[in-house]
C-alpha positions, 0 to 999 in steps of 0.5 A, spaced: 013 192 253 009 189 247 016 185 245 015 181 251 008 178 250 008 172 248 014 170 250 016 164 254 022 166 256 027 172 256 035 171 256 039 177 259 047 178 258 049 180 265 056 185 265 053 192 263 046 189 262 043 188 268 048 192 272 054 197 272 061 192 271 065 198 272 062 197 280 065 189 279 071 192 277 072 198 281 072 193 288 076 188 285 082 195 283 081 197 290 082 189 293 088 189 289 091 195 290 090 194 298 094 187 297 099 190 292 100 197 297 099 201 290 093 205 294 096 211 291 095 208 284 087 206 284 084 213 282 089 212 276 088 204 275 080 206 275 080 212 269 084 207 265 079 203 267 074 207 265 077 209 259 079 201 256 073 197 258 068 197 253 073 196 248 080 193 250 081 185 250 086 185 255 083 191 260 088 188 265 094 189 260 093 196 259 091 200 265 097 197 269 101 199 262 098 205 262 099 207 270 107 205 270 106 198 273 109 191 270 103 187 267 108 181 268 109 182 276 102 184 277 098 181 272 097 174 277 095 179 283 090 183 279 087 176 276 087 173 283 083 180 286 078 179 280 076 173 281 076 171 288 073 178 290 069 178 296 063 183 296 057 185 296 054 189 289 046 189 288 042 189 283 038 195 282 031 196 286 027 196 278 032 190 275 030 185 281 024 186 281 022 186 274 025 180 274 021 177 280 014 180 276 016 176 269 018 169 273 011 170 277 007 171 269 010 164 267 016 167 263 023 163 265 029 168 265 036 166 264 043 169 265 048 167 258 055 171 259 062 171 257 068 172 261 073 167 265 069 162 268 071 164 276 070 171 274 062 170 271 061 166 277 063 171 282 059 177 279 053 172 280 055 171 287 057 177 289 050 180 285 046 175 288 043 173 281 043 166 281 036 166 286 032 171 281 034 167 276 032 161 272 038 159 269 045 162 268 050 160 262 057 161 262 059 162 255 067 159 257 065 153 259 067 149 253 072 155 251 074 161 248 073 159 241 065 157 244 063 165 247 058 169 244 057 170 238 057 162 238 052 160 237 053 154 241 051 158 248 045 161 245 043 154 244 044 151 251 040 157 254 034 154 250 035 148 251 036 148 259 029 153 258 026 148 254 023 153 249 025 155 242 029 161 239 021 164 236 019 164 243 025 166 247 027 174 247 035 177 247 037 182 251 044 185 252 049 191 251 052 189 245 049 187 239 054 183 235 055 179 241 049 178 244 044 179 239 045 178 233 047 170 234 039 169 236 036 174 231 038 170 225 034 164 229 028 168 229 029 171 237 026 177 239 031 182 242 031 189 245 039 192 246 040 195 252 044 202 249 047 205 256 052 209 252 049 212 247 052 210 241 049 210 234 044 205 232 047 206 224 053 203 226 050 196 230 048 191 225 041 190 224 039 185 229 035 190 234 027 189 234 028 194 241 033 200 244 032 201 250 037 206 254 037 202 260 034 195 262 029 197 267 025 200 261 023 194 259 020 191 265 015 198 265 009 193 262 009 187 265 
């Protein structure tokens, strides 16, 4: 893909960019709901989940509303399960390798993502990431407040690759989010649009849209 010649470095956002998060959650329903005894209860907390996911801020809230199940008595259990699951997720066969082909032509990769740090940092386990990359930011390192759309963790990224915004190209799910911060710095972007929403409604921050993030590897 043209936007990536040149590039030194590519900065990727990991939940519904380089994988399905419904896969990570679907896991972490299934170990909660084993250790809660609310088998019964899983299909119904995963089409909650399906359903809240790409919009709530408080997804574990409302699916357990949503089932009948008290948020105050099964919150704690439900984190735990979310955080510390252990699994095994991969990458698909296409992300892994475009990954490897842009390290091999010179081109650093990082990871930046927002989430509970414990969180992130169990998906990145689980998928295996942290060999294929270069460098991974968690966005909640320094708080909540400092999760993208702040600038500062677009910042970090750049800095541990050592490149600038101009050199560096943007790659996530949620424009406002993921690309709009290192837009206005003069990055490249590319907006993985798995949903098919209306790029009318997005801001205009997108160079590239592209339905699935195995597209843009097509021309390294």
């Amino acid at each position: 893909m043209s936007i990536i010649k040149g590039k030194k470095a590519v900065v990727f956002d990991m939940d519904n960019t380089l994988y399905d998060e419904g896969e990570y959650f679907a896991l972490a329903f299934q170990d909660f709901c084993k250790k809660s005894n609310l088998e019964h209860l899983y299909s119904k907390m995963i089409d909650a989940v399906n359903k809240h996911r790409a919009t709530s801020k408080h997804v574990f809230k409302d699916v357990l509303n949503e089932v009948g199940v008290s948020f105050e008595d099964y919150n704690e259990a439900l984190y735990t399960s979310y955080t510390t699951l252990e699994a095994t997720l991969h990458l698909r066969e296409e992300v892994k390798k475009g990954i490897a082909d842009l390290r091999n032509d010179n081109i650093k990769v990082a990871v930046l993502t927002n989430g509970t740090v414990a969180a992130q940092k169990n998906k990145v386990k689980t998928l295996g990431i942290e060999s294929l990359v270069d460098v991974v930011v968690y966005a909640r390192t320094w708080g909540t407040e400092f999760e993208k759309p702040h600038q500062k963790p677009f910042d970090e990224a750049v800095r541990l690759l050592g490149t600038r915004y101009e050199e560096t190209l943007f790659v996530g799910d949620k424009p406002l989010l993921d690309l709009q911060p290192p837009y206005a710095k003069g990055g490249s972007t590319i907006w993985v649009n798995g949903r098919g929403l209306s790029r009318a409604d997005m801001p205009a921050c997108i160079h590239v849209e592209v339905s699935k993030v195995e597209e843009i590897f097509k021309t390294v």
